[in-house]
N, C-alpha and C positions, 0 to 999 in steps of 0.2 A: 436903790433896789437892783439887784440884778438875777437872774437865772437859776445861776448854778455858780456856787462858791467851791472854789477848790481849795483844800488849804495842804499845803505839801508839794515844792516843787520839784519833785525828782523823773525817775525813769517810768512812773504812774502817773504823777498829776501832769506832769507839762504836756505828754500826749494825750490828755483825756481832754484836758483844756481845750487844747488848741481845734481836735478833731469835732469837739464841741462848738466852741466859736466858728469854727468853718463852715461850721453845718447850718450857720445863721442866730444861734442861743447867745446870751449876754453871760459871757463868763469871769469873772475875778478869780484870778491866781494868786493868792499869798503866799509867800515863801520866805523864812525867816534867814534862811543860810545867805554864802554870800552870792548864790547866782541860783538859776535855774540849772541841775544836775542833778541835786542829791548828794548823798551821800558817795553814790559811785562816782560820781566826777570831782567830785573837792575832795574826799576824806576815802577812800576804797578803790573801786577798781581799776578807776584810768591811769591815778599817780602811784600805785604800786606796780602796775605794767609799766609804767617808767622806770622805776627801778630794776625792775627786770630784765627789762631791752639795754642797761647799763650793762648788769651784769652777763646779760648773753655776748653783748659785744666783747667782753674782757676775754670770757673763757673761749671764744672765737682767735682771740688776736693767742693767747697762750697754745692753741692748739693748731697755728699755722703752717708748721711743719708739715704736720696731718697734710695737708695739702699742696705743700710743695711750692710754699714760698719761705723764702729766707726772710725776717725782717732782721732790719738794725741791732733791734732788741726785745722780745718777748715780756718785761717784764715795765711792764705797761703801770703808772699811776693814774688814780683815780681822783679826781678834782671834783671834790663834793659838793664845795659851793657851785659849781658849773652844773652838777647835776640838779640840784635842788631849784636853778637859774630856768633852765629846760624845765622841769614839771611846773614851775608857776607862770611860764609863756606859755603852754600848752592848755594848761586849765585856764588861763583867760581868755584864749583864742576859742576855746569850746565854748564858755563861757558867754563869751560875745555873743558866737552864731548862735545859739539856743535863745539869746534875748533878741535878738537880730529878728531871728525868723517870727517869734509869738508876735515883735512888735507890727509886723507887716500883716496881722487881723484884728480889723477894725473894730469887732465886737469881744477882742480879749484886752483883758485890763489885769495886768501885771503890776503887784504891790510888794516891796517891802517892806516884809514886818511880820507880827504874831499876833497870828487868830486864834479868837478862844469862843466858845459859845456859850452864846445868852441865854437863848432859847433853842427849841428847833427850828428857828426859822427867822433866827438874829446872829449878828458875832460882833466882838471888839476885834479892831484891828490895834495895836498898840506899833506906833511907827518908827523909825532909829530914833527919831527925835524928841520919843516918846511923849507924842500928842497922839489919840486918841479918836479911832473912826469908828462908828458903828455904820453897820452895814444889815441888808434884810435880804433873804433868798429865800429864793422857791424849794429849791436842793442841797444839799451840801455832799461834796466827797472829801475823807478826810485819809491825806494819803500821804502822813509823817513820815514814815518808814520806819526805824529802827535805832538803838542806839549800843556800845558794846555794854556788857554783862561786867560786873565788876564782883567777884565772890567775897562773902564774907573772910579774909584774907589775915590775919594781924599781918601790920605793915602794908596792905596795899595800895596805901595813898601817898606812898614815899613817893619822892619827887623822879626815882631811878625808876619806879614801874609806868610801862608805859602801854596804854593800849594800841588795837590797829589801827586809830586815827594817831595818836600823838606821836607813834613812829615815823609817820610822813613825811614830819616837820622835823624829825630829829635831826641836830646839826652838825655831827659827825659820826662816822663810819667805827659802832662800838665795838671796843676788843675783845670782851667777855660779855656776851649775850643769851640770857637763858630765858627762853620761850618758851610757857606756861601754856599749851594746850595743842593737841596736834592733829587738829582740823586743816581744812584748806588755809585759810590763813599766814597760821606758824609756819606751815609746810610750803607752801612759796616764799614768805621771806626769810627763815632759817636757811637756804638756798641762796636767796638771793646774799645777804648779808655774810653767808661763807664764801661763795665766790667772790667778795669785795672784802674779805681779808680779816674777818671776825670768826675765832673760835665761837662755836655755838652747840649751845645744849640744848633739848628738846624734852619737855617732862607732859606723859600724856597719862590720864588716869585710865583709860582704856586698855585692854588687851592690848589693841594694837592701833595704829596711826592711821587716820582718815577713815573713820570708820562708814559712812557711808556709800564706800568702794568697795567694786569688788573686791573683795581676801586677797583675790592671785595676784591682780594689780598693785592691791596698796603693799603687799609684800615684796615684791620686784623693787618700786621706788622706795621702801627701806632699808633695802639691801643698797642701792644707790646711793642714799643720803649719806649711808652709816660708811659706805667705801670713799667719799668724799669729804670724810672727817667729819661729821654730823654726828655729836654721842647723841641717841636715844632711849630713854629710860619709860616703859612706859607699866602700866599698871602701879601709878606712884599715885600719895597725895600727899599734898602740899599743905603744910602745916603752918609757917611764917615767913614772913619777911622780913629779916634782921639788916638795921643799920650795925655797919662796921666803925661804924665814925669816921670813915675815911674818904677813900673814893669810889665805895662800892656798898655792894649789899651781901650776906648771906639767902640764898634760897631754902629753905629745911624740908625736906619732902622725908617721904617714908617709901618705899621700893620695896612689892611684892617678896623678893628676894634678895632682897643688900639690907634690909632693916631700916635705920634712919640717917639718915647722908644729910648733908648740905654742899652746895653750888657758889661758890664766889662769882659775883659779875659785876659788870658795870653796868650794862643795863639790863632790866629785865622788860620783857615784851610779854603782855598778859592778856590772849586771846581764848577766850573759854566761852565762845558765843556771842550772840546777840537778843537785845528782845523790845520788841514792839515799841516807840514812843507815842504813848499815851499822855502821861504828863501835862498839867495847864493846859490842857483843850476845852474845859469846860465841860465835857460829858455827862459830867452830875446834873447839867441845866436841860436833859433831854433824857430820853427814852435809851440812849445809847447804851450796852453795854460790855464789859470786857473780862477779859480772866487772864492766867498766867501767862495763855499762848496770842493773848490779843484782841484784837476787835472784834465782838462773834456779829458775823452775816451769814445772811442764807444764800443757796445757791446762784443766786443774780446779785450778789456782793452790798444786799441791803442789810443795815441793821434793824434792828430791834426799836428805831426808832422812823417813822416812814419816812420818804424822801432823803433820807441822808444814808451814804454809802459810805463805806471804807474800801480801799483797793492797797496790795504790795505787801513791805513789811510788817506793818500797822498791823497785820492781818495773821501774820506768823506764818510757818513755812510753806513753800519754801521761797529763800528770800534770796531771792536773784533779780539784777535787773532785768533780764529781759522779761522774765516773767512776772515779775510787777508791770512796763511795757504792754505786753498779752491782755493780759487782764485787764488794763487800765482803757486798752483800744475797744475790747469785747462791750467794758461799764459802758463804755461813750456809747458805741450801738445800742444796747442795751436801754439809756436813756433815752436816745430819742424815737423809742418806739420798733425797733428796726429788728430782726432774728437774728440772735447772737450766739455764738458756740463760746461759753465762757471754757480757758483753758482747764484741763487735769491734768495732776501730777505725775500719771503715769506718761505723760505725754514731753515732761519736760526734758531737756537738754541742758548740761551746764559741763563746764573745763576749770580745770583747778591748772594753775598756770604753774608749775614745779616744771623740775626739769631732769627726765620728759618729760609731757603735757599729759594730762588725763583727762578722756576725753565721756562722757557719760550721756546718753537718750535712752527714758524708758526705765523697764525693771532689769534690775540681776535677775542673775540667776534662783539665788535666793530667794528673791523677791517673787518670782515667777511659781516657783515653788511654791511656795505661800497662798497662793493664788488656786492652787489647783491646777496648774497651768501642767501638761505635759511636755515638759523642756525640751529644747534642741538646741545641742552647741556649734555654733561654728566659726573655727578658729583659725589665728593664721599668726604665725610668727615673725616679726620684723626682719629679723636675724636672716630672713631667707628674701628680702626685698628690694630690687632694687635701688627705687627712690631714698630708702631707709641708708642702704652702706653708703650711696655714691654720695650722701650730707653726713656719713660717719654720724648717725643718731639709728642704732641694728637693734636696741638693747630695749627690746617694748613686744605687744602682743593685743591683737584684736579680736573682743569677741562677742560673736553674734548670738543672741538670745533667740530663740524662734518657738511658736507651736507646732508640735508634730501633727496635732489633729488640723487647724485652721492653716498650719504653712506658712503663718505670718509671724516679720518681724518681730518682735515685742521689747529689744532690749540693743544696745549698742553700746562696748565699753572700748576705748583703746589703749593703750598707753605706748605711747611715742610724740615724739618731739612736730610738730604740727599736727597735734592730735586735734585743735579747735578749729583749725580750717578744714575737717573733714567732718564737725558734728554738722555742718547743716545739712548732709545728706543722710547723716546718721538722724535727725529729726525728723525727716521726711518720710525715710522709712518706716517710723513706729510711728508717725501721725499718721500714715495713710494705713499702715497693716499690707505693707507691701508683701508677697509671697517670697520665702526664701529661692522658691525656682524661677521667681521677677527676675530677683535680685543677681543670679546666679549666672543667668542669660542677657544682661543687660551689659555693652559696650562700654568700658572704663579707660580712658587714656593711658598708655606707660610709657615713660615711668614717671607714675605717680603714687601718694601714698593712698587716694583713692580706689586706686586698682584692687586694692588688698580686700573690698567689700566683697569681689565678683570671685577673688581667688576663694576667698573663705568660705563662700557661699557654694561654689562648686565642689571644693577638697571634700566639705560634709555631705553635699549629696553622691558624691561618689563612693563613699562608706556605709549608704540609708540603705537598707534592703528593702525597703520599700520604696525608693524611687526607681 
């Protein structure tokens, strides 16, 4: 018997857990993967930022001139067994500390293996050695996460298409690469994999690429991609997968304006979202229930069945870890009684790791719009920034969302090359509904690329006729 069953170890259940067990509760953690992470530490965001930090170092050492060093030679190889060597020391050094830390709480009991439920208030654990625990709780949080989306495709179970997890592993640097959706995803490793020496294609059914960015932004880093030999085709769909019989594939899409094309590759990379894993949990044996976009809970992240929670992906968007994290910290208060501000979306922060970086807290402008909101823009252009020239990253632009009537924050977007080490103050801002004339008058270090809050913030009230 215990407490509170957790079943999902990622960036929701292992803080819910642990902040649970801390708290004096008897908690079991199951996690079927191969550590406590998730998704983002084995298969998503930690080893695809390795890949990244590869490729920044490359286009670093090609662009040392820029800086006024001579090397030997500029034309640097890439040693992919070395790389792939680094991301699977670093995920089990993560790895470690994350089991490290739960094991030093006495009241948490970390299991490997797959929970399914019996009842509301039962589960099988089924263990690698597949022997067979039943277990009983007070509570349950079911905090799976997510898995990628696979479209109905012909051909897309070829062994050449690959989603955002089986690229991780891929064991060499492909030469014809066409990425199938142009989401965050495709749009950091389309990047990453052309600066490591693969032609790449980009096919997005969309108007345009990344569509939950600002327009001006996502169109700046298009113009990017496309100047760094990146074809993008988008308002396309994708029809099949043809084997060549050889050592590639045909892609066949249809293009708003070309009519019907095909793409030769060797590999294809097939990121067209993610959706909830529900799968083998047993929820038919409970009250639990689900629909296309996930686990439905009410506002304090209960379902439909009492005492058992869902938090994260499981739960549909938006599916970041930090804000699975948020939410999984808020559950744990939450459960034990305590006043919890569970997070909103308008409140959230997230970086799409391209290059530049994009940096997003809060609504667009659009968004703001939508709302009723009387917009305020304020802007400020890299190109005019110190920090920005003297790292040769000038080619980006920051801008602040705000109401005219309330003076507050509401929105933060940037896009420049450490655009994610400045959302935590870009969060802070629309957490709090700081005033743009806070914000305006508040001391920023130079040169930094922070500063750019306080310039942007002044430029526009120097224009308001009304201040």
């Amino acid at each position: 018997m215990t407490d509170v069953l957790v079943i999902g170890g990622g960036p929701a259940g292992t803080p819910l857990a642990m902040a649970l067990a801390q708290a004096g509760r008897k908690v079991t953690l199951v996690e079927a993967g191969p550590g406590l992470g998730g998704t983002c530490l084995f298969e998503g965001c930690i080893p695809s930022k390795i890949f990244r930090e590869t490729a920044r170092r490359l286009r670093e050492l090609r662009a040392a001139d820029t800086f006024g060093l001579c090397l030997p030679t500029q034309d640097a190889k890439v040693n992919w067994s070395a790389v792939l060597a680094r991301k699977r020391a670093i995920l089990k050094r993560r790895g470690e500390t994350a089991l490290a830390r739960a094991g030093r709480i006495p009241t948490l009991e970390v299991v490997k293996g797959h929970a399914r439920l019996l009842s509301p208030r039962s589960a099988e654990i089924t263990l690698p050695n597949d022997q067979r625990r039943t277990i009983s709780f007070e509570q349950a949080v079911i905090a799976t996460g997510s898995i990628p989306v696979r479209p109905p495709i012909p051909g897309v179970d070829h062994a050449r298409v690959l989603d955002s997890e089986d690229i991780l592993d891929i064991g060499e640097i492909p030469q014809r690469l066409v990425i199938i959706g142009g989401g965050p995803i495709g749009v950091e490793l389309g990047q990453v994999f052309r600066t490591l020496g693969s032609e790449v294609a980009l096919l997005e059914a969309a108007p345009h690429i990344l569509g939950p960015v600002d327009p001006e932004l996502a169109q700046i880093l298009t113009d990017r991609m496309q100047n760094d030999g990146i074809e993008i085709t988008t308002g396309c769909q994708i029809k099949a997968i043809v084997n060549t019989g050889g050592d590639g594939v045909y892609v066949e899409y249809t293009a708003s304006a070309r009519g019907e094309r095909r793409r030769f590759a060797d590999t294809v990379l097939l990121v067209t979202g993610r959706r909830p894993r529900v799968e083998g949990l047993g929820l038919e044996q409970t009250g639990v229930t689900h629909g296309p976009h996930g686990i439905e809970v009410n506002a304090e992240l209960e379902t439909a069945e009492p005492g058992i929670f869902a938090v994260g992906d499981v739960i549909g968007q938006p599916m970041f870890a930090h804000w699975a994290t948020a939410q999984g910290l808020a559950l744990a208060r939450h459960m034990r009684g305590l006043p919890s501000q569970f997070p909103l979306a308008e409140h959230n922060s997230a970086v799409i790791f391209s290059e530049p970086e994009i940096g997003m807290a809060g609504l667009t402008e659009a968004q703001a719009r939508e709302r009723g909101i009387a917009v305020g823009i304020a802007r400020y252009d890299f190109a005019q920034d110190a920090r920005a020239q003297i790292a040769a990253h000038d080619d980006g632009m920051l801008k602040i969302v705000y109401d005219k009537e309330s003076r507050r924050v509401v929105g933060v977007h940037a896009l420049v090359e450490g655009a994610g080490e400045i959302m935590g103050e870009a969060a802070l801002l629309v957490r709090a509904g700081i005033p743009i004339e806070a914000l305006a008058n508040s001391i920023h270090p130079h040169p930094t690329l922070t500063e750019s809050f306080g310039l942007a913030a002044r430029m526009a009230l120097a224009s308001d006729p009304n201040h």
